[in-house]
C-alpha positions as CSV (number, residue, x, y, z in Angstrom):
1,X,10.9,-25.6,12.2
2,X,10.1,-22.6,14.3
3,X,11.1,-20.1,12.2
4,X,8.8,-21.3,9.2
5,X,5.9,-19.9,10.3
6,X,7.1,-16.8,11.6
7,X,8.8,-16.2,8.5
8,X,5.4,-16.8,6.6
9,X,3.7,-14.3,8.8
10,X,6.5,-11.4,8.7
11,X,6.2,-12.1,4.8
12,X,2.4,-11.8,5.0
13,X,2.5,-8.6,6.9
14,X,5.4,-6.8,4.5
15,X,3.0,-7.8,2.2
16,X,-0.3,-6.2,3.3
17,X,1.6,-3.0,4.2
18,X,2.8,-2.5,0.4
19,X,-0.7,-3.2,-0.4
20,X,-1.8,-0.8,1.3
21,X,1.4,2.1,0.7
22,X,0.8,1.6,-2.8
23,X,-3.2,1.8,-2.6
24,X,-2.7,5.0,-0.5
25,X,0.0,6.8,-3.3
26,X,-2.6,5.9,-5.5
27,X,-5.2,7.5,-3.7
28,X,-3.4,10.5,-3.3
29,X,-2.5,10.4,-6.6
30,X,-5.9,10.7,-8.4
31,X,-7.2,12.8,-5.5
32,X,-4.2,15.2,-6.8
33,X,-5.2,14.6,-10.5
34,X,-9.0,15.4,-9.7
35,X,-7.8,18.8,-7.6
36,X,-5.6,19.8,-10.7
37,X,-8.5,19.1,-12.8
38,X,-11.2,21.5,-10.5
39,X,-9.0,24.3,-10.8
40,X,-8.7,24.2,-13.9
């Protein structure tokens, strides 16, 4: 029953850090988008 909990948790954490890979590839996505658009 120990492993439950700790197996909760390690799926929280995966989970916040692909929140927050994917919010930063986005970022740098439309900061891209917004350079490429200044230029031109």
């Amino acid at each position: 029953m120990d492993l439950c909990p700790f197996s909760f948790l390690c799926l929280l954490i995966s989970r916040y850090f692909m929140m927050i890979l994917i919010s930063t590839l986005l970022l740098d996505l439309f900061s891209c988008k917004f350079t490429v658009f200044e230029s031109v």
